[in-house]
C-alpha positions as CSV (number, residue, x, y, z in Angstrom):
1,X,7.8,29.4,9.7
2,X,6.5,26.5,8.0
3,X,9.4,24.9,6.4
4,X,11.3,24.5,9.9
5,X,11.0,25.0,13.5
6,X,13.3,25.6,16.4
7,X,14.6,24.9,19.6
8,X,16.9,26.5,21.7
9,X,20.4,25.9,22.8
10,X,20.8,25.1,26.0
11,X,24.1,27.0,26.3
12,X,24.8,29.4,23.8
13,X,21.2,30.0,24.4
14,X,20.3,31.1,20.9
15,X,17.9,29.3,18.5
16,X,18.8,26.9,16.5
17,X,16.8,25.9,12.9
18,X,15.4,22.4,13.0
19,X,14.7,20.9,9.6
20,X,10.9,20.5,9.4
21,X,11.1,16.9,8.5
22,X,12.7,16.0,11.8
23,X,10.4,17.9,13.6
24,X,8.0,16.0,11.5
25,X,9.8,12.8,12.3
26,X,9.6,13.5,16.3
27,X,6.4,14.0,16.2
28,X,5.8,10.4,14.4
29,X,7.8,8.9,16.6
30,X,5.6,7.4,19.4
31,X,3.5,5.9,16.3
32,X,6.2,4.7,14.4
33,X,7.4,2.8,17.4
34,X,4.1,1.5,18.0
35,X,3.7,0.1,14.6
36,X,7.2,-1.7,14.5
37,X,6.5,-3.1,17.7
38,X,2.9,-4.8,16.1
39,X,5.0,-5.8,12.9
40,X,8.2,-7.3,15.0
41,X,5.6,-8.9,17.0
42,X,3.7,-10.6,13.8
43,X,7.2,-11.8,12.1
44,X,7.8,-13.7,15.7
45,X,4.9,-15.1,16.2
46,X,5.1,-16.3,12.4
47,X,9.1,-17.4,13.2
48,X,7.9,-19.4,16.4
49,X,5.5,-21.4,13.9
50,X,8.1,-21.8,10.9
51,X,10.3,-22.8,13.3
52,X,8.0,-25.7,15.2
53,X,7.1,-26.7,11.6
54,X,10.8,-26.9,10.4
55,X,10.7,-24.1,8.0
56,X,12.9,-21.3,7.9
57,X,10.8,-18.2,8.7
58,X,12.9,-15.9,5.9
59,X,12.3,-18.0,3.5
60,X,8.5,-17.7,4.1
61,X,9.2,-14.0,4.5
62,X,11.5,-13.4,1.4
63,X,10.3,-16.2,-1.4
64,X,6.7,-17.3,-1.0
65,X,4.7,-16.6,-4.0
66,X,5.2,-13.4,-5.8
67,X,7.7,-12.7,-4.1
68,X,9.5,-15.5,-6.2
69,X,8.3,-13.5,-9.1
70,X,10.0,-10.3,-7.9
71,X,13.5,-11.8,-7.0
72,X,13.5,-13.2,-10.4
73,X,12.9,-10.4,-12.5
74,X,15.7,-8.5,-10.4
75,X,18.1,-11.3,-10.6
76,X,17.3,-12.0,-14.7
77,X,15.4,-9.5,-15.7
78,X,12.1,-9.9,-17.8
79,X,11.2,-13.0,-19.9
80,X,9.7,-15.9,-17.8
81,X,6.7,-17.3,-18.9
82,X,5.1,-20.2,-17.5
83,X,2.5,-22.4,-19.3
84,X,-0.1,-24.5,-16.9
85,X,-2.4,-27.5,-18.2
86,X,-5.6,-25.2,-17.5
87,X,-4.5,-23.2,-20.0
88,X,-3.2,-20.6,-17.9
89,X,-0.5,-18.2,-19.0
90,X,1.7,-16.6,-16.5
91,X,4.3,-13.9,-17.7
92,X,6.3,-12.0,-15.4
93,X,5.9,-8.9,-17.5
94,X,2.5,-8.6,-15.2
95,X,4.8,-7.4,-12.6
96,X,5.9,-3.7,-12.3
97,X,9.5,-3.3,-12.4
98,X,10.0,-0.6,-9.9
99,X,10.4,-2.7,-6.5
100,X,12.4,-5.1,-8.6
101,X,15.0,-2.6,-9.6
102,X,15.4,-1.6,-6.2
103,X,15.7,-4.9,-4.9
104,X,18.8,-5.7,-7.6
105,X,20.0,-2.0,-6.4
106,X,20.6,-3.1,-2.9
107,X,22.0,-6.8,-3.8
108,X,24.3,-4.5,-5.6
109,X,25.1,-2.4,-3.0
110,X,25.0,-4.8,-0.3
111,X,26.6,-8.4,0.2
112,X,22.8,-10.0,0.3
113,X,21.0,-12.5,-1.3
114,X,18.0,-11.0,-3.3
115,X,15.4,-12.5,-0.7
116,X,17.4,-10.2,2.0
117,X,17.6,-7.3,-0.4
118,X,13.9,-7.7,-0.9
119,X,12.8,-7.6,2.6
120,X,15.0,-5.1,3.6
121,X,13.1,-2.5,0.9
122,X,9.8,-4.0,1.7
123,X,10.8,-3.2,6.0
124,X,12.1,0.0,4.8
125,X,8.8,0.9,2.8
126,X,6.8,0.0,5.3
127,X,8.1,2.2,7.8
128,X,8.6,5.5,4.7
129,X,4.6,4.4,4.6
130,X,3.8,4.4,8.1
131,X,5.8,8.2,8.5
132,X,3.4,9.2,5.9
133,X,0.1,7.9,6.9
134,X,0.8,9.7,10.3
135,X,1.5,12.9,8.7
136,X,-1.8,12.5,6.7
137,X,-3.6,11.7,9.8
138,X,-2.3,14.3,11.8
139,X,-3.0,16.8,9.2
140,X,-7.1,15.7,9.4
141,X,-7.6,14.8,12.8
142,X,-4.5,15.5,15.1
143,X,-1.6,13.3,16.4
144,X,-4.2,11.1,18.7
145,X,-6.3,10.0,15.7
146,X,-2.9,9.7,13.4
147,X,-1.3,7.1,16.1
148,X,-4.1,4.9,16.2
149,X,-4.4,5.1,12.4
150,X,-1.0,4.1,12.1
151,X,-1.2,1.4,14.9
152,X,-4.4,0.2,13.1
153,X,-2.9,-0.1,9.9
154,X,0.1,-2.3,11.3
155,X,-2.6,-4.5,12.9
156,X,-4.9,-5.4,9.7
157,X,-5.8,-9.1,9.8
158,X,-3.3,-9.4,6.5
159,X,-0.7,-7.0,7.6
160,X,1.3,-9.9,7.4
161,X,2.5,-8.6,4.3
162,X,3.7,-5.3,4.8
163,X,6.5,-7.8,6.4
164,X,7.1,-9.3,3.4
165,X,8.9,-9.5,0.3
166,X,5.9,-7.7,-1.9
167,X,5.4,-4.1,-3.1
168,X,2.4,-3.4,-1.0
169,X,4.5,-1.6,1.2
170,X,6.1,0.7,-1.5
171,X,3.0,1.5,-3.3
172,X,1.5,2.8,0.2
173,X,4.7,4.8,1.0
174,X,4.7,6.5,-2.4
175,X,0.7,6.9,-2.4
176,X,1.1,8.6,1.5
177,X,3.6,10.7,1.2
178,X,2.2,12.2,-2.6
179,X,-1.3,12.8,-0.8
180,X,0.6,14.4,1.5
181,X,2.2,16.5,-1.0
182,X,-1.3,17.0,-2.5
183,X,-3.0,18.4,1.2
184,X,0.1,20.9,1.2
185,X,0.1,21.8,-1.9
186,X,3.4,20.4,-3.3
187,X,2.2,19.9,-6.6
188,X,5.4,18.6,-8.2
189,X,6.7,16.2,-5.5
190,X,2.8,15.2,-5.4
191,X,3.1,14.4,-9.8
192,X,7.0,13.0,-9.2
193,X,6.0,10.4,-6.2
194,X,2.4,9.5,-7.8
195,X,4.7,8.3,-10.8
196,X,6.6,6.0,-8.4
197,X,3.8,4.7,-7.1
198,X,2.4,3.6,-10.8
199,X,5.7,2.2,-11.3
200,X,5.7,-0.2,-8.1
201,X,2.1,-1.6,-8.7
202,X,-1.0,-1.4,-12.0
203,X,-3.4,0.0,-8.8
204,X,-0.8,2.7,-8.3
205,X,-3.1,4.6,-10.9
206,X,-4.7,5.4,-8.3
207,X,-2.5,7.7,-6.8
208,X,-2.1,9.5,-10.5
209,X,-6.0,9.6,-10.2
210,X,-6.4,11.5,-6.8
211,X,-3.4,14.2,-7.8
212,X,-5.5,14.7,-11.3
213,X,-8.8,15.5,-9.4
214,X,-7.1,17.6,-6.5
215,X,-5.0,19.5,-9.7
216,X,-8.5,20.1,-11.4
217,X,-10.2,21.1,-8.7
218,X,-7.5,24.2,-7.4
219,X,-7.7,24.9,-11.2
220,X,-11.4,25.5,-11.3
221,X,-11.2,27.2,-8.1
222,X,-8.4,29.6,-8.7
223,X,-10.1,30.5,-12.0
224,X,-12.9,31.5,-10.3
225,X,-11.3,33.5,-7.8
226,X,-9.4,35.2,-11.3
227,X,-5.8,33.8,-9.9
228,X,-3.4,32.6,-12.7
229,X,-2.9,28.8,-12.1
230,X,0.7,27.7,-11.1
231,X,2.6,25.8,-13.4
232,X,3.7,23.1,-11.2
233,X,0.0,22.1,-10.6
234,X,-0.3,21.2,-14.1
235,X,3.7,19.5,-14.2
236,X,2.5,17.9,-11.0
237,X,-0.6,16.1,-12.6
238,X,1.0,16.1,-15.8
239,X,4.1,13.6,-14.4
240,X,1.4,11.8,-12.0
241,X,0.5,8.7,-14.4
242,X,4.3,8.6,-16.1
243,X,4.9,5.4,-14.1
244,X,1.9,3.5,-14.9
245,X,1.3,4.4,-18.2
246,X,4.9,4.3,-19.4
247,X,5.4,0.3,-18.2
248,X,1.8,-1.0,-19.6
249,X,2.8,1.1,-23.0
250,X,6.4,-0.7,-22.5
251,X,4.7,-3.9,-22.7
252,X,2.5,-3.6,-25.3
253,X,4.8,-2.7,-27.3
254,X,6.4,-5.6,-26.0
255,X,3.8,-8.6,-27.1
256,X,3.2,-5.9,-30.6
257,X,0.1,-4.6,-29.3
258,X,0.9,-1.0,-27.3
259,X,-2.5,-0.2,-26.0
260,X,-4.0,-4.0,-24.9
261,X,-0.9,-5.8,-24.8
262,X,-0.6,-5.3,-21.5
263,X,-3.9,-6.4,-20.6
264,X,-3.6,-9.4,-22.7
265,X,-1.0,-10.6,-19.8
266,X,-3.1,-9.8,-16.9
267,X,-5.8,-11.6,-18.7
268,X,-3.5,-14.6,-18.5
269,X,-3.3,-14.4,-14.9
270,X,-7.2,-14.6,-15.2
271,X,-7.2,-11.0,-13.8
272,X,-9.4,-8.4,-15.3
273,X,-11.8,-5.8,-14.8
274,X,-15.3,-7.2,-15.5
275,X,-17.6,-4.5,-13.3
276,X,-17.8,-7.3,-10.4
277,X,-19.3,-10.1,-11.5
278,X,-16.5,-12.6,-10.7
279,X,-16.7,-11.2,-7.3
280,X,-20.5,-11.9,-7.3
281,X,-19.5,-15.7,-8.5
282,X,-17.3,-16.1,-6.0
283,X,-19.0,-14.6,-2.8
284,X,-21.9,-17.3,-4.5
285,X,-19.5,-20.5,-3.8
286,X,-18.5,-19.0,-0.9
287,X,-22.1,-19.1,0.6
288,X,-23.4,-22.2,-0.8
289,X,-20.5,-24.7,0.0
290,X,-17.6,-25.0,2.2
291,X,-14.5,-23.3,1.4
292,X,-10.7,-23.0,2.9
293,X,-10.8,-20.0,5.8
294,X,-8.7,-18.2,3.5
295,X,-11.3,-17.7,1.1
296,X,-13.7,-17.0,4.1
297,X,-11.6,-14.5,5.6
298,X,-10.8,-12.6,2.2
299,X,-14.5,-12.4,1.4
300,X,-14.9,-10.9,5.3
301,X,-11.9,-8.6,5.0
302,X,-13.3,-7.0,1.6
303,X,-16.4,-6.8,2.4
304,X,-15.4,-5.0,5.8
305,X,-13.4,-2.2,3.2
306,X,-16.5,-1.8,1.3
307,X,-18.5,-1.2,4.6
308,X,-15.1,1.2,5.8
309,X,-15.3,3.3,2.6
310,X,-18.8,4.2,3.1
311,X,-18.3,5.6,6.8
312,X,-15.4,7.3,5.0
313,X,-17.4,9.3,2.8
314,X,-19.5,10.0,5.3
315,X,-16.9,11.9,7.1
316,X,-16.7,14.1,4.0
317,X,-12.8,13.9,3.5
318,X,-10.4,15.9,1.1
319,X,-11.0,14.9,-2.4
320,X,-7.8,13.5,-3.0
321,X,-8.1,10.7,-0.4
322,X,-11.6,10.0,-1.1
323,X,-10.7,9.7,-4.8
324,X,-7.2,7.5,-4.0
325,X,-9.4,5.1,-2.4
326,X,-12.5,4.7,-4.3
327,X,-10.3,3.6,-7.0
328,X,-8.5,1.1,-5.1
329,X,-12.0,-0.3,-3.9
330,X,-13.2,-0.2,-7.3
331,X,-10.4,-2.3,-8.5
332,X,-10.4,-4.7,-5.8
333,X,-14.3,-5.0,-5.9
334,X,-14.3,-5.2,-9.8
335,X,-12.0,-6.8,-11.1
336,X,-11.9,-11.1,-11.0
337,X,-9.0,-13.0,-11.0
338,X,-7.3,-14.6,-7.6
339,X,-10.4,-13.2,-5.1
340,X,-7.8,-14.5,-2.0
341,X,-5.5,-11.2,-3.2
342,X,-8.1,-8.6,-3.1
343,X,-7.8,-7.6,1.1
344,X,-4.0,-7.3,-0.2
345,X,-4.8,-5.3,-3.1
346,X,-6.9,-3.1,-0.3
347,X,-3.9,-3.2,2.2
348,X,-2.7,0.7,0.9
349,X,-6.2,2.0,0.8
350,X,-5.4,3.0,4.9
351,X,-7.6,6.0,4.6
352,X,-10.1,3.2,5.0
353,X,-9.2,2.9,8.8
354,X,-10.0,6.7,9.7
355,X,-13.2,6.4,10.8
356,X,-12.2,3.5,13.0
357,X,-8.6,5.7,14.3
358,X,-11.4,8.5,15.1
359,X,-13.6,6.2,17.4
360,X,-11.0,4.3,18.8
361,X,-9.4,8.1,19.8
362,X,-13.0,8.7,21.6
363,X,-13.1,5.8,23.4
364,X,-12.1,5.1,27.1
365,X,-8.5,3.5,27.9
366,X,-9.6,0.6,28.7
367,X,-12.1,0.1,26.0
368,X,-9.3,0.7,23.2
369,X,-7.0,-1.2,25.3
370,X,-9.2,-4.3,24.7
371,X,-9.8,-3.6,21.1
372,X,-5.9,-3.1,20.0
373,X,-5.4,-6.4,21.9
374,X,-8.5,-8.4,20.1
375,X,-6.9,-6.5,16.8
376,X,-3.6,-7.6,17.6
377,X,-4.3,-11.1,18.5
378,X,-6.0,-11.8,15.2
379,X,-3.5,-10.0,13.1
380,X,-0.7,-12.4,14.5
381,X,-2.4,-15.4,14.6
382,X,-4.5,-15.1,11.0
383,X,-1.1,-13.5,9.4
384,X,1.0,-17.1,11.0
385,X,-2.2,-18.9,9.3
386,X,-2.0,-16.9,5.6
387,X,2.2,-17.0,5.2
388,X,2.7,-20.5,7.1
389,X,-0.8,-22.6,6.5
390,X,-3.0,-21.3,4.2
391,X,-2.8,-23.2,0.6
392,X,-3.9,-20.8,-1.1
393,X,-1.6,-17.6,-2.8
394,X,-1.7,-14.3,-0.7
């Protein structure tokens, strides 16, 4: 059966039903395991540097740049604005007030601080992601190829953050699990979590974006094959872009301008789409003069995605994943703003890192042995650098 398996009692011996999701969830298990080990691993390597520098590795964690952002609109709600002498406007109504409410939810619930509260739904997301990355993987290429993916993913030069108090991690659990519910046809948990996932971040669109084009294209095909097309494909795409679209209309309305008001605020941050060319300017100074290994290592890490997508393609992968990414690559690539962001705007795009799971899956023991280990060894030491040295904002 497909929505549960079984096992067998051991004394009545009759068969018992097992709820697919904890079959699913055994199956994930090795990976999971894996992947909180590399995490646990980064956040002590980080809390052994904190500590030799006098600094309190939670507070690193929980409050370091917009993460401050985050616990303040959950603690005040909307309304900070902050005026620079560049001319620089920064309002906190750029922020997308889904990981916020959850973290005021759990200081609710729970006697925390918010910087606790906000951790512990960034540690939870990260592992709801994980769960669902696996699944995703393991659907494609089989549990080999879906451990390393995982492992692979918890290892990223910047993973860093999936540690942190941001909403990387929530945006890549919502976007996992609704491509999941895309691949097996779940149309209305794929249009109901792609909402979410608009709500937690503005490149969540791109989840809405890969359920449209998978809901368009079982249209087209189940008209051709002269099948009447389910209703919950077109609820499903229908709700996909409710998150995203209802908060940037909520702010336009806001600053009395509902379709570019919204825009108008990123374009304080200095972040807008502009086809590239402030990446172009920026990979320039990088080239021609020195610069801080941050910006160095942001330039490396998005190029390397650039160079990822393409073997991607290449594989010929389900539509929904190929579309999910593109537009995450497209928005990292193309828009300008803080370029030392953009391998975190690329951190959910971890259908990126299936070519690599596939040939790591290929390769001898020993041979993958080494590469985790090199992977591993600059994921701890260049996370300790970005969260603990690094001037510049993650």
């Amino acid at each position: 059966m497909s929505a549960e398996t079984f096992d067998h009692a051991t004394a009545a011996g009759t068969a018992r039903p097992v709820p697919g999701w904890r079959a699913a969830l055994h199956r994930a298990a090795p990976a999971l395991g894996l992947f909180a080990a590399a995490r646990l691993t980064g956040m002590l390597v980080m809390a052994l540097w904190a500590w030799h520098t006098g600094r309190s590795p939670r507070a690193l964690l929980a409050m370091s740049w917009d993460s401050d952002w985050y616990l303040g609109i959950a603690a005040y709600g909307y309304g900070t604005t902050l005026y620079w002498p560049d001319g620089v406007v920064q309002s906190d109504l750029a922020f997308f007030p889904l990981y916020p409410a959850l973290v005021r939810a759990v200081a609710t619930v729970l006697p925390v601080a918010g910087g606790t509260a906000g951790l512990l739904v960034s540690w939870a997301a990260a592992g709801a992601a994980a769960w669902g990355v696996f699944l995703i993987g393991e659907r494609l290429h089989g549990r080999g190829v879906a451990t390393a993916l995982v492992l692979l993913w918890g290892l990223l030069p910047h993973s860093i953050v999936l540690s942190m108090a941001y909403t990387e991690p929530l945006l890549t659990a919502f976007a996992a699990w609704s491509l999941y519910a895309v691949l097996t046809r779940r149309w209305l948990w794929a249009g109901a979590l792609a909402a979410l996932a608009g709500a937690a971040r503005p490149n969540g669109i791109a989840v809405a974006a890969a359920v449209g084009a998978a809901a368009a294209v079982e249209a087209y095909r189940l008209f051709r094959g002269g099948r009447r097309t389910d209703w919950r494909l077109w609820a499903g795409a229908a709700v996909a872009p409710a998150g995203w679209a209802g908060y940037v209309l909520w702010v336009g309305v806001r600053k009395g301008d509902p379709l570019g008001g919204y825009f108008a605020v990123q374009a304080g941050w200095t972040s807008r789409f502009d086809f590239g060319v402030g990446t172009f300017g920026f990979v320039r100074r990088v080239v021609t003069r020195p610069m801080d290994l941050g910006f160095t290592g942001a330039l490396l890490i998005t190029a390397a995605g650039v160079v990822l997508f393409a073997l991607f393609v290449l594989e010929r992968p389900p539509l929904p994943l190929v579309v999910y990414t593109a537009v995450l690559v497209v928005i990292a690539v193309g828009g300008s703003g803080f370029f030392e962001s953009k391998p975190r705007f690329l951190l959910p795009a971890f259908p990126l890192l299936l070519p690599v799971a596939c040939a790591l899956r290929r390769a001898r023991p020993e041979a993958a042995a080494v590469v985790v280990a090199a992977l591993a060894g600059l994921s701890y030491g260049y996370g300790t650098y970005l969260l603990a040295l690094a001037p510049m904002a993650l």
